[in-house]
C-alpha positions in Angstrom: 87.3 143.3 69.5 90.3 145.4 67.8 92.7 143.6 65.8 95.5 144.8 64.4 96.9 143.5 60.7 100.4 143.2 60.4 101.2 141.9 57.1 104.8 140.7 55.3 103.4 141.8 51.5 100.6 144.1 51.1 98.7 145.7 47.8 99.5 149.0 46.9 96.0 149.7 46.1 92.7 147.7 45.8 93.5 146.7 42.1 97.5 145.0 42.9 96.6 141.3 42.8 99.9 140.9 45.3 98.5 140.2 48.6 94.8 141.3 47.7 93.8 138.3 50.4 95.3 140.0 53.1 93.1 143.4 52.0 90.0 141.1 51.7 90.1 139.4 54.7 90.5 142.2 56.5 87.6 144.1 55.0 85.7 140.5 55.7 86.6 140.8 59.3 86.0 144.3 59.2 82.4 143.5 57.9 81.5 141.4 61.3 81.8 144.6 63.6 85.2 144.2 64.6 87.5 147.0 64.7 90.7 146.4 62.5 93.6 148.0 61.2 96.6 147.8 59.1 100.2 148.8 59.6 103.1 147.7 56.7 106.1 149.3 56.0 106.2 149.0 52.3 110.2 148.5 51.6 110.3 149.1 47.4 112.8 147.4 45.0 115.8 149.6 44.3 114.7 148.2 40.5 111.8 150.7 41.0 113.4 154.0 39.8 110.6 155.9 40.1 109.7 154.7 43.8 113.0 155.3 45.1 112.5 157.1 48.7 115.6 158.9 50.7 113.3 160.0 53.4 110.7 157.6 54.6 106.4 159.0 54.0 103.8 158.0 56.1 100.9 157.5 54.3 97.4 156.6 56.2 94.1 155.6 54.0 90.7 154.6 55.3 90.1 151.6 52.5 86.4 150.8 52.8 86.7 152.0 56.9 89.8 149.5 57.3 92.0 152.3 58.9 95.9 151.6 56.8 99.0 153.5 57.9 102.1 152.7 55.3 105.1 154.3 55.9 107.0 154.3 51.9 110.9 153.6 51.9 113.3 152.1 50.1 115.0 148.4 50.6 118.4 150.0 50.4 119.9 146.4 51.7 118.3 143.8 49.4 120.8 141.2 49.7 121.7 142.0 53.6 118.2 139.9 55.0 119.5 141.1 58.7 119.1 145.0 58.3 116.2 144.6 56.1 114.6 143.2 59.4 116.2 145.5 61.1 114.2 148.7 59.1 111.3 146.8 58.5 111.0 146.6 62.6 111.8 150.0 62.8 109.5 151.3 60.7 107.3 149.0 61.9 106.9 150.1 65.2 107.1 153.6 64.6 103.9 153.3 62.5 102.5 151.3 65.3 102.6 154.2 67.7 101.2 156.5 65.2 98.6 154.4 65.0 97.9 153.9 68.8 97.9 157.1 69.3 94.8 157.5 67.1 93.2 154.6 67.5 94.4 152.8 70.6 95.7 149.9 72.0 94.3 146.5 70.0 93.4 143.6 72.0 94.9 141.1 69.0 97.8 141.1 66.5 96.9 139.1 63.3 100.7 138.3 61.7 100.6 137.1 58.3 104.1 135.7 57.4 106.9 135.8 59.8 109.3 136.5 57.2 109.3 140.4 58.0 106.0 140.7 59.8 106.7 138.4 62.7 109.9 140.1 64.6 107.6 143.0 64.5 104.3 141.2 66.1 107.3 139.7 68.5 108.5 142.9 69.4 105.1 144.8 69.6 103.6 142.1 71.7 106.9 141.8 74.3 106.2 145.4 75.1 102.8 145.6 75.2 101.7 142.5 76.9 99.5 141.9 73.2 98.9 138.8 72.4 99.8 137.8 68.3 98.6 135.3 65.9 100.3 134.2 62.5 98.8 132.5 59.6 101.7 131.5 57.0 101.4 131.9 53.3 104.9 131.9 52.1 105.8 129.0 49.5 109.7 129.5 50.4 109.2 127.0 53.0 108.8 124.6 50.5 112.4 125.4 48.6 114.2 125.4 51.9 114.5 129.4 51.4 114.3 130.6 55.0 116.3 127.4 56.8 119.0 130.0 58.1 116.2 131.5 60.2 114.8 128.1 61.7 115.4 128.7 65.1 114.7 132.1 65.2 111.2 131.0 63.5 110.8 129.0 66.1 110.7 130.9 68.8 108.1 133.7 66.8 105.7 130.4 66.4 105.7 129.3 69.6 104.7 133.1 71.1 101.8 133.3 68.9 98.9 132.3 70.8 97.9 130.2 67.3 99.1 129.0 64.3 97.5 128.9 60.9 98.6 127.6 57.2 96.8 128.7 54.3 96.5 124.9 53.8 96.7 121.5 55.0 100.1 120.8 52.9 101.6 123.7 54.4 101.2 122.8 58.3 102.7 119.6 57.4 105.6 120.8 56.1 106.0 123.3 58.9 105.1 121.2 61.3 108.4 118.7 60.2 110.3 121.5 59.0 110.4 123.9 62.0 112.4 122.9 65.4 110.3 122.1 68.2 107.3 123.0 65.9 104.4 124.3 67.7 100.3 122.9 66.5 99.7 124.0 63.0 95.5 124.7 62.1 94.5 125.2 58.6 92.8 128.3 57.4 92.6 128.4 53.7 92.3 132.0 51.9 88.9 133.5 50.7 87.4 134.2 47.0 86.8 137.5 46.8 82.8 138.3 46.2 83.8 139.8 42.9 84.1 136.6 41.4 81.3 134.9 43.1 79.1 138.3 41.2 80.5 138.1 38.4 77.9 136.7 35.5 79.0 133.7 34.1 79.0 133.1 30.1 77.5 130.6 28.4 80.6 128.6 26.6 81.1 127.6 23.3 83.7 124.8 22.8 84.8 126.1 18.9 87.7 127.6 19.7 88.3 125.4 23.1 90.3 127.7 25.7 92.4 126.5 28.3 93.5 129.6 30.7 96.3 129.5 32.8 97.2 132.7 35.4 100.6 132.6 37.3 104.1 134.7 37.4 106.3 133.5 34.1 108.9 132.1 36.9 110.6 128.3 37.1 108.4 127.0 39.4 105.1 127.8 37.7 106.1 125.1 35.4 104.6 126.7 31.9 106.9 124.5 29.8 104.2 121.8 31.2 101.6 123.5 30.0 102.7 124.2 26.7 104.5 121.0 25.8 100.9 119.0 26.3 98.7 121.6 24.7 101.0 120.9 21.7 99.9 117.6 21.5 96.6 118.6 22.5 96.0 121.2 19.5 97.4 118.8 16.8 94.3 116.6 17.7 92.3 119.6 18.4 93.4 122.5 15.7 90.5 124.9 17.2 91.8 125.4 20.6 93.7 128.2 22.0 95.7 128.6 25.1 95.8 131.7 26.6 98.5 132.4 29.4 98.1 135.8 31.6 101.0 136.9 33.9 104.7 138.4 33.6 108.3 137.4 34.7 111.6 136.6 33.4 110.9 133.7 31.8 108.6 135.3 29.4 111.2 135.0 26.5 111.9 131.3 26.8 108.2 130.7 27.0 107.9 132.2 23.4 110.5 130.6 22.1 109.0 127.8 23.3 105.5 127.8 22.0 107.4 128.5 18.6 109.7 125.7 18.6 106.4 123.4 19.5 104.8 125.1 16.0 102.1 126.5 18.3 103.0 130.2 19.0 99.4 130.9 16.6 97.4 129.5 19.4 99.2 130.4 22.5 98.9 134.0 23.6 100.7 135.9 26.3 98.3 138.0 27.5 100.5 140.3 30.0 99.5 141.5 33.7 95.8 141.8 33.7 93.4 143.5 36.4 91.0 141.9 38.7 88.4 142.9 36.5 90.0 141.8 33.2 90.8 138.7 34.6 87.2 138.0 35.2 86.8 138.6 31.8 89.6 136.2 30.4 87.9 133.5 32.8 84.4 133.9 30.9 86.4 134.1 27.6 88.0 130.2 28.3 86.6 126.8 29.1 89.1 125.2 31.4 92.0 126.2 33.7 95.4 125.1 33.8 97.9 125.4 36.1 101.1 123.4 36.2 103.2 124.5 39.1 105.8 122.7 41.0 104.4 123.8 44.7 101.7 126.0 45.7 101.3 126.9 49.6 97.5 126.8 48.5 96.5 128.2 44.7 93.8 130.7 45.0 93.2 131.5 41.6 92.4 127.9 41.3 89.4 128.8 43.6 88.7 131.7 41.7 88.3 129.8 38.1 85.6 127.3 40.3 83.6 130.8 41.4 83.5 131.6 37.7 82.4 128.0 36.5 85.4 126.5 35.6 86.3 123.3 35.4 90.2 122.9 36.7 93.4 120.8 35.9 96.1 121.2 38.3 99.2 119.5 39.2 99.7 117.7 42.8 101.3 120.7 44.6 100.7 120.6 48.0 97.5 123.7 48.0 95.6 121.9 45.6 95.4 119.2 47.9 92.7 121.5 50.0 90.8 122.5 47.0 90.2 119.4 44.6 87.6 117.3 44.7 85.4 114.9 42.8 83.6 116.6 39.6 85.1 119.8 39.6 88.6 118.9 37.3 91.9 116.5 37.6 94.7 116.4 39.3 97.9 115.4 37.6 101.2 113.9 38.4 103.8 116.8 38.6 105.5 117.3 35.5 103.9 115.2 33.6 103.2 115.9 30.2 100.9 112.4 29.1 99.2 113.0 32.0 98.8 116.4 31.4 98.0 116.1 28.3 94.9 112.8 29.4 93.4 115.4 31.6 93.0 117.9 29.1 91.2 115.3 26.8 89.1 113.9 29.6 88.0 117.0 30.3 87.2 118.1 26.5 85.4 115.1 25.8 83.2 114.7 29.0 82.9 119.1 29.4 79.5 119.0 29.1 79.2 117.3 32.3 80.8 119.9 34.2 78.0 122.5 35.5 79.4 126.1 36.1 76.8 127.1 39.0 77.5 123.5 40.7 81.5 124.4 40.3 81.0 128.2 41.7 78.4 127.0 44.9 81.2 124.5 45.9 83.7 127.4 45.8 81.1 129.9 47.4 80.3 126.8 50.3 84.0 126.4 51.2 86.1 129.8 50.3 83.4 132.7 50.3 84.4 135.6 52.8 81.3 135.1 55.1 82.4 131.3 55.5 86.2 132.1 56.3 85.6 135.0 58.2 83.2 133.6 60.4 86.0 131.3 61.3 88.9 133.3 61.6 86.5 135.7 64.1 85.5 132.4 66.3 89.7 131.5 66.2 90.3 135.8 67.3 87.0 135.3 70.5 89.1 132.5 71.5 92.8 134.0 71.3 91.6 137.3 73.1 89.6 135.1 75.5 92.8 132.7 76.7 96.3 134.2 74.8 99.6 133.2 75.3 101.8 136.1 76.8 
Protein backbone atom coordinates (compact mmCIF):
# COMPACT_ATOMS: atom_id res chain seq x y z
CA UNK A 1 0.00 0.00 0.00
CA UNK A 2 1.40 3.63 -0.93
CA UNK A 3 -0.55 6.50 -0.11
CA UNK A 4 0.01 9.68 -0.95
CA UNK A 5 -0.82 12.84 1.59
CA UNK A 6 -2.06 15.82 0.06
CA UNK A 7 -2.84 18.23 2.63
CA UNK A 8 -4.65 22.04 2.43
CA UNK A 9 -2.43 23.36 5.81
CA UNK A 10 0.53 21.62 6.90
CA UNK A 11 3.29 22.28 9.91
CA UNK A 12 6.34 23.84 9.14
CA UNK A 13 8.12 21.65 11.38
CA UNK A 14 7.26 18.94 14.07
CA UNK A 15 6.83 21.69 16.84
CA UNK A 16 3.90 24.17 14.61
CA UNK A 17 0.69 23.14 16.42
CA UNK A 18 -1.13 24.23 12.82
CA UNK A 19 -2.02 21.05 11.23
CA UNK A 20 0.22 18.74 13.55
CA UNK A 21 -2.77 15.95 12.96
CA UNK A 22 -2.22 15.81 9.52
CA UNK A 23 1.85 15.05 10.49
CA UNK A 24 0.64 12.56 13.06
CA UNK A 25 -1.62 10.66 11.31
CA UNK A 26 0.54 10.19 8.79
CA UNK A 27 3.44 9.01 10.87
CA UNK A 28 0.55 6.66 12.50
CA UNK A 29 -0.18 5.25 9.20
CA UNK A 30 3.29 5.22 8.36
CA UNK A 31 3.80 3.03 11.65
CA UNK A 32 1.43 0.05 10.19
CA UNK A 33 3.93 -0.74 7.15
CA UNK A 34 2.34 1.36 4.73
CA UNK A 35 4.36 3.44 2.49
CA UNK A 36 3.33 7.21 2.62
CA UNK A 37 4.17 10.45 1.54
CA UNK A 38 3.62 14.03 1.59
CA UNK A 39 3.44 16.78 -1.03
CA UNK A 40 2.08 20.73 0.02
CA UNK A 41 2.91 23.60 -1.59
CA UNK A 42 3.36 25.90 1.26
CA UNK A 43 1.88 29.41 -0.18
CA UNK A 44 3.26 32.09 2.89
CA UNK A 45 1.37 35.31 3.92
CA UNK A 46 2.72 38.42 2.16
CA UNK A 47 2.49 39.66 6.12
CA UNK A 48 5.61 37.32 6.55
CA UNK A 49 8.48 39.70 5.48
CA UNK A 50 11.01 37.48 6.19
CA UNK A 51 9.37 34.42 4.22
CA UNK A 52 8.70 36.30 1.16
CA UNK A 53 9.89 33.98 -1.90
CA UNK A 54 10.28 35.42 -5.73
CA UNK A 55 11.45 32.09 -6.98
CA UNK A 56 9.71 29.11 -5.70
CA UNK A 57 12.34 26.18 -3.39
CA UNK A 58 11.70 22.75 -3.21
CA UNK A 59 12.45 21.46 -0.16
CA UNK A 60 12.22 17.47 0.59
CA UNK A 61 12.59 16.02 4.40
CA UNK A 62 12.40 12.51 5.51
CA UNK A 63 10.32 13.35 8.98
CA UNK A 64 10.53 10.11 10.97
CA UNK A 65 10.73 7.99 7.28
CA UNK A 66 7.50 10.00 6.15
CA UNK A 67 9.13 11.06 2.77
CA UNK A 68 7.78 15.38 2.53
CA UNK A 69 8.47 17.31 -0.63
CA UNK A 70 7.42 21.28 -0.02
CA UNK A 71 7.92 23.49 -2.68
CA UNK A 72 8.21 27.42 -0.52
CA UNK A 73 6.35 30.33 -2.40
CA UNK A 74 4.69 33.18 -1.83
CA UNK A 75 0.62 33.82 -1.91
CA UNK A 76 1.22 36.83 -4.10
CA UNK A 77 -2.89 36.81 -4.80
CA UNK A 78 -4.37 36.68 -1.29
CA UNK A 79 -7.60 38.12 -2.05
CA UNK A 80 -7.88 36.60 -5.81
CA UNK A 81 -9.10 32.72 -4.33
CA UNK A 82 -9.15 31.68 -8.28
CA UNK A 83 -5.23 32.09 -9.04
CA UNK A 84 -4.33 31.07 -5.56
CA UNK A 85 -5.90 27.63 -6.77
CA UNK A 86 -4.52 28.13 -9.75
CA UNK A 87 -0.59 28.14 -8.20
CA UNK A 88 -1.41 25.98 -5.56
CA UNK A 89 -2.37 23.27 -8.52
CA UNK A 90 0.57 24.15 -10.17
CA UNK A 91 2.86 23.73 -7.76
CA UNK A 92 1.10 21.03 -6.73
CA UNK A 93 1.67 18.85 -9.43
CA UNK A 94 4.97 19.80 -10.23
CA UNK A 95 5.98 18.51 -6.73
CA UNK A 96 3.95 15.48 -7.52
CA UNK A 97 6.16 14.45 -10.39
CA UNK A 98 9.23 15.05 -8.39
CA UNK A 99 8.06 12.89 -6.22
CA UNK A 100 7.00 10.00 -8.55
CA UNK A 101 9.98 10.09 -10.06
CA UNK A 102 11.69 8.96 -6.77
CA UNK A 103 9.31 7.12 -5.32
CA UNK A 104 6.65 6.03 -7.75
CA UNK A 105 3.26 5.91 -8.56
CA UNK A 106 0.86 5.59 -5.12
CA UNK A 107 -2.03 3.38 -5.27
CA UNK A 108 -4.16 6.08 -3.01
CA UNK A 109 -4.52 9.89 -2.57
CA UNK A 110 -5.55 10.82 0.99
CA UNK A 111 -6.95 14.65 0.46
CA UNK A 112 -7.43 16.58 3.57
CA UNK A 113 -9.54 19.74 2.83
CA UNK A 114 -10.73 20.46 -0.59
CA UNK A 115 -10.20 24.01 -0.05
CA UNK A 116 -6.76 24.00 -2.00
CA UNK A 117 -5.85 20.28 -1.70
CA UNK A 118 -8.82 18.83 -3.53
CA UNK A 119 -8.48 20.43 -7.29
CA UNK A 120 -5.13 19.06 -6.95
CA UNK A 121 -6.17 15.25 -5.79
CA UNK A 122 -8.90 16.03 -8.84
CA UNK A 123 -6.45 16.78 -11.19
CA UNK A 124 -3.74 14.22 -10.17
CA UNK A 125 -6.25 11.45 -10.09
CA UNK A 126 -8.01 12.44 -13.82
CA UNK A 127 -4.56 11.84 -15.15
CA UNK A 128 -3.43 9.12 -13.49
CA UNK A 129 -6.35 6.89 -13.25
CA UNK A 130 -5.59 7.28 -8.96
CA UNK A 131 -8.13 6.95 -6.98
CA UNK A 132 -8.52 9.95 -4.00
CA UNK A 133 -10.01 10.20 -0.69
CA UNK A 134 -10.86 13.40 1.43
CA UNK A 135 -11.46 13.80 5.04
CA UNK A 136 -12.75 17.48 5.79
CA UNK A 137 -11.58 19.58 8.69
CA UNK A 138 -12.26 23.01 7.73
CA UNK A 139 -14.73 24.95 10.21
CA UNK A 140 -15.55 27.62 7.27
CA UNK A 141 -18.35 25.39 6.33
CA UNK A 142 -19.91 26.29 9.25
CA UNK A 143 -19.81 30.36 8.51
CA UNK A 144 -21.00 29.76 5.02
CA UNK A 145 -17.19 30.79 3.95
CA UNK A 146 -16.75 28.64 0.78
CA UNK A 147 -20.72 28.79 -0.54
CA UNK A 148 -19.30 30.36 -3.89
CA UNK A 149 -17.50 27.08 -4.54
CA UNK A 150 -20.56 24.72 -3.81
CA UNK A 151 -20.86 23.18 -6.97
CA UNK A 152 -17.49 22.97 -7.77
CA UNK A 153 -17.23 21.14 -4.20
CA UNK A 154 -19.45 19.05 -5.36
CA UNK A 155 -18.19 17.57 -8.02
CA UNK A 156 -14.40 16.98 -6.01
CA UNK A 157 -16.80 14.95 -3.28
CA UNK A 158 -18.37 12.87 -5.44
CA UNK A 159 -14.89 11.70 -7.27
CA UNK A 160 -13.42 10.73 -4.07
CA UNK A 161 -13.95 7.18 -3.65
CA UNK A 162 -14.93 8.20 0.33
CA UNK A 163 -15.75 10.82 2.37
CA UNK A 164 -14.82 11.57 5.86
CA UNK A 165 -15.54 14.50 8.61
CA UNK A 166 -13.41 14.91 11.44
CA UNK A 167 -16.86 14.58 13.28
CA UNK A 168 -20.34 13.64 13.33
CA UNK A 169 -21.49 17.51 13.38
CA UNK A 170 -19.51 18.09 10.40
CA UNK A 171 -20.98 15.39 7.92
CA UNK A 172 -24.23 16.77 8.85
CA UNK A 173 -23.74 19.90 7.90
CA UNK A 174 -22.03 18.86 4.70
CA UNK A 175 -24.23 16.49 4.03
CA UNK A 176 -27.25 19.44 3.92
CA UNK A 177 -24.95 22.01 2.91
CA UNK A 178 -23.29 20.53 -0.33
CA UNK A 179 -25.51 20.04 -3.70
CA UNK A 180 -26.21 16.55 -4.47
CA UNK A 181 -24.09 15.71 -1.36
CA UNK A 182 -22.41 12.45 -1.60
CA UNK A 183 -22.27 9.74 1.95
CA UNK A 184 -20.40 11.44 4.68
CA UNK A 185 -18.37 8.81 7.43
CA UNK A 186 -16.94 10.17 10.52
CA UNK A 187 -13.27 9.85 11.32
CA UNK A 188 -12.44 11.98 14.31
CA UNK A 189 -8.57 13.17 14.63
CA UNK A 190 -5.97 11.41 16.89
CA UNK A 191 -4.19 12.55 20.43
CA UNK A 192 -0.84 12.56 19.81
CA UNK A 193 1.14 9.80 22.11
CA UNK A 194 2.93 12.69 23.68
CA UNK A 195 0.09 13.50 25.79
CA UNK A 196 -1.01 10.07 26.55
CA UNK A 197 3.13 9.90 28.03
CA UNK A 198 3.17 12.69 29.52
CA UNK A 199 3.15 12.21 33.64
CA UNK A 200 0.22 13.53 35.08
CA UNK A 201 0.54 15.83 38.35
CA UNK A 202 -1.13 15.41 41.33
CA UNK A 203 -3.45 18.70 41.71
CA UNK A 204 -3.94 20.97 44.37
CA UNK A 205 -7.19 22.99 44.27
CA UNK A 206 -5.48 26.30 46.23
CA UNK A 207 -5.06 28.30 43.59
CA UNK A 208 -7.97 26.49 41.32
CA UNK A 209 -6.91 26.82 37.49
CA UNK A 210 -9.13 26.79 34.69
CA UNK A 211 -7.03 26.57 31.26
CA UNK A 212 -8.32 27.51 28.16
CA UNK A 213 -6.06 27.09 24.60
CA UNK A 214 -7.54 28.59 21.28
CA UNK A 215 -6.59 31.52 18.71
CA UNK A 216 -7.67 35.07 20.43
CA UNK A 217 -10.30 35.34 17.33
CA UNK A 218 -14.39 36.12 17.48
CA UNK A 219 -15.42 32.90 17.27
CA UNK A 220 -13.32 31.34 20.16
CA UNK A 221 -15.70 33.23 22.33
CA UNK A 222 -13.16 34.30 25.29
CA UNK A 223 -15.45 37.15 26.44
CA UNK A 224 -17.46 33.88 27.67
CA UNK A 225 -14.88 32.74 29.37
CA UNK A 226 -13.88 35.60 31.17
CA UNK A 227 -17.27 37.23 32.00
CA UNK A 228 -18.19 33.87 34.16
CA UNK A 229 -14.83 33.40 35.71
CA UNK A 230 -15.51 36.94 37.05
CA UNK A 231 -18.30 35.76 38.86
CA UNK A 232 -16.58 32.69 39.48
CA UNK A 233 -13.43 34.34 41.37
CA UNK A 234 -15.50 36.72 43.43
CA UNK A 235 -16.91 33.52 45.18
CA UNK A 236 -13.61 31.83 44.71
CA UNK A 237 -10.75 34.66 45.24
CA UNK A 238 -7.86 31.77 44.91
CA UNK A 239 -8.47 30.78 41.42
CA UNK A 240 -6.65 31.80 38.35
CA UNK A 241 -7.51 31.60 34.75
CA UNK A 242 -4.95 31.10 32.48
CA UNK A 243 -5.54 31.67 28.68
CA UNK A 244 -2.64 30.39 26.05
CA UNK A 245 -2.93 31.49 22.34
CA UNK A 246 -2.50 34.72 20.12
CA UNK A 247 -4.66 36.79 17.60
CA UNK A 248 -6.11 40.06 17.13
CA UNK A 249 -8.33 40.18 19.71
CA UNK A 250 -5.66 39.97 22.31
CA UNK A 251 -6.12 43.71 23.24
CA UNK A 252 -9.84 43.65 23.81
CA UNK A 253 -9.47 40.59 25.83
CA UNK A 254 -7.19 42.64 28.33
CA UNK A 255 -9.16 45.34 28.44
CA UNK A 256 -11.60 43.05 29.18
CA UNK A 257 -10.43 41.11 32.12
CA UNK A 258 -9.56 44.72 33.53
CA UNK A 259 -12.84 46.17 33.17
CA UNK A 260 -14.32 42.78 35.00
CA UNK A 261 -11.53 43.86 37.99
CA UNK A 262 -9.92 40.45 37.28
CA UNK A 263 -6.86 41.17 34.99
CA UNK A 264 -4.67 39.82 38.58
CA UNK A 265 -6.01 36.46 37.94
CA UNK A 266 -6.29 36.15 34.31
CA UNK A 267 -3.00 35.58 32.40
CA UNK A 268 -2.26 35.67 28.69
CA UNK A 269 0.18 33.29 28.41
CA UNK A 270 1.17 33.74 24.49
CA UNK A 271 1.84 30.86 21.81
CA UNK A 272 3.19 28.00 23.75
CA UNK A 273 4.92 24.66 22.37
CA UNK A 274 3.63 21.20 22.37
CA UNK A 275 5.79 20.61 25.20
CA UNK A 276 4.91 23.72 27.25
CA UNK A 277 1.49 23.18 26.76
CA UNK A 278 1.74 19.85 28.47
CA UNK A 279 3.09 21.66 31.10
CA UNK A 280 0.34 24.40 31.49
CA UNK A 281 -2.14 21.30 31.37
CA UNK A 282 -0.41 19.76 34.55
CA UNK A 283 -0.16 23.29 36.04
CA UNK A 284 -4.37 23.69 35.92
CA UNK A 285 -7.37 21.74 37.15
CA UNK A 286 -10.01 22.22 34.52
CA UNK A 287 -10.43 23.22 30.82
CA UNK A 288 -12.42 25.69 29.26
CA UNK A 289 -13.29 26.37 26.02
CA UNK A 290 -16.11 28.62 24.92
CA UNK A 291 -16.15 28.68 21.19
CA UNK A 292 -18.96 29.37 18.86
CA UNK A 293 -18.33 26.18 16.35
CA UNK A 294 -15.66 23.69 16.37
CA UNK A 295 -15.46 21.12 13.32
CA UNK A 296 -14.31 18.75 16.20
CA UNK A 297 -11.96 20.38 19.30
CA UNK A 298 -8.93 18.38 19.61
CA UNK A 299 -7.26 20.05 22.31
CA UNK A 300 -10.34 19.20 24.19
CA UNK A 301 -9.18 15.53 23.74
CA UNK A 302 -5.84 16.41 24.65
CA UNK A 303 -6.80 18.08 28.26
CA UNK A 304 -8.82 14.32 28.78
CA UNK A 305 -5.18 12.46 27.88
CA UNK A 306 -3.68 14.75 30.58
CA UNK A 307 -6.48 14.10 33.23
CA UNK A 308 -8.59 16.85 32.83
CA UNK A 309 -11.79 17.33 33.53
CA UNK A 310 -13.53 19.59 30.57
CA UNK A 311 -16.27 22.33 30.13
CA UNK A 312 -17.15 23.13 26.68
CA UNK A 313 -19.77 24.86 24.83
CA UNK A 314 -22.30 22.87 22.38
CA UNK A 315 -20.31 23.43 19.20
CA UNK A 316 -20.85 20.88 16.92
CA UNK A 317 -17.07 18.69 17.59
CA UNK A 318 -17.80 18.37 21.07
CA UNK A 319 -20.69 16.59 20.33
CA UNK A 320 -18.23 13.42 19.36
CA UNK A 321 -16.14 13.88 22.42
CA UNK A 322 -18.32 14.46 25.62
CA UNK A 323 -19.64 12.13 27.55
CA UNK A 324 -20.93 11.23 31.01
CA UNK A 325 -18.20 11.96 33.96
CA UNK A 326 -15.60 13.52 32.08
CA UNK A 327 -16.99 17.54 32.32
CA UNK A 328 -20.15 19.65 31.05
CA UNK A 329 -21.42 20.90 28.22
CA UNK A 330 -22.91 24.35 28.17
CA UNK A 331 -25.41 26.28 26.21
CA UNK A 332 -23.55 28.58 23.73
CA UNK A 333 -22.89 31.82 25.05
CA UNK A 334 -24.02 31.45 28.08
CA UNK A 335 -22.51 32.98 30.91
CA UNK A 336 -24.96 31.45 34.08
CA UNK A 337 -24.47 28.43 32.56
CA UNK A 338 -21.03 28.91 32.16
CA UNK A 339 -20.42 30.05 35.13
CA UNK A 340 -22.91 26.55 37.04
CA UNK A 341 -20.51 24.35 35.20
CA UNK A 342 -17.57 25.85 36.60
CA UNK A 343 -18.98 25.50 40.17
CA UNK A 344 -20.32 21.92 39.60
CA UNK A 345 -17.19 21.03 38.70
CA UNK A 346 -15.18 22.84 41.66
CA UNK A 347 -17.40 21.43 44.15
CA UNK A 348 -17.74 17.71 42.97
CA UNK A 349 -13.55 17.75 41.45
CA UNK A 350 -12.63 15.23 43.54
CA UNK A 351 -14.80 12.94 41.74
CA UNK A 352 -13.15 13.28 38.56
CA UNK A 353 -10.24 10.56 38.20
CA UNK A 354 -7.34 11.78 35.85
CA UNK A 355 -6.27 8.13 34.66
CA UNK A 356 -10.16 7.20 34.12
CA UNK A 357 -10.41 10.76 32.02
CA UNK A 358 -6.96 9.89 29.95
CA UNK A 359 -7.93 5.78 29.27
CA UNK A 360 -11.34 7.16 27.80
CA UNK A 361 -9.31 9.57 25.58
CA UNK A 362 -6.56 6.78 24.86
CA UNK A 363 -9.78 4.01 24.09
CA UNK A 364 -11.37 6.42 21.49
CA UNK A 365 -8.63 8.95 20.00
CA UNK A 366 -5.07 7.23 20.47
CA UNK A 367 -3.15 6.82 16.99
CA UNK A 368 -3.25 2.94 17.11
CA UNK A 369 -7.14 3.11 17.45
CA UNK A 370 -7.67 5.77 14.54
CA UNK A 371 -5.14 4.46 12.43
CA UNK A 372 -6.23 1.10 12.49
CA UNK A 373 -9.37 2.50 11.00
CA UNK A 374 -8.32 4.84 8.50
CA UNK A 375 -5.87 1.69 7.15
CA UNK A 376 -9.10 -0.79 7.00
CA UNK A 377 -11.12 2.54 5.13
CA UNK A 378 -7.48 2.88 2.56
CA UNK A 379 -7.65 -1.80 2.05
CA UNK A 380 -11.10 -1.00 1.04
CA UNK A 381 -10.70 2.16 -1.32
CA UNK A 382 -7.62 0.48 -3.14
CA UNK A 383 -9.56 -2.73 -3.24
CA UNK A 384 -12.97 -1.21 -5.06
CA UNK A 385 -12.19 2.88 -5.92
CA UNK A 386 -14.19 5.04 -7.81
CA UNK A 387 -12.36 6.26 -11.06
Amino acid sequence: MHVLIIPSWYPKDKNDYRGSFFREQSIGILKKGVKVGVIYPDLSSLKELSQIRIIPKICIEDDMGLKTYRILWTNWFPKIMSLQISFYKILGYLLFKFYVKKYGEPNLIHCHSVMMAGWLAEKISDKYQIPYIITEHSSGFFIGRYKNFYKEFSRIYNKSSLCLGVSSALCDLLMTEIPSSPKWIAHNNMVSSSFFEAPIKVKSKKPFIFLTISNLIKHKNIPLLLNSFSIFNDRNPNSILNIVGVGPEETYLKNLSKSLNIDEVVFFLGRKTREEIIIEFNNANVFMLGTIYETFGIVIIEALSMGLPVIVTECGGSKDIMTKGIGKVTRQNDINDMTNSMFEIFNNYDSFKALKLRRYSKLKFSEQNLSNKLFDHYAKVIKSPIL
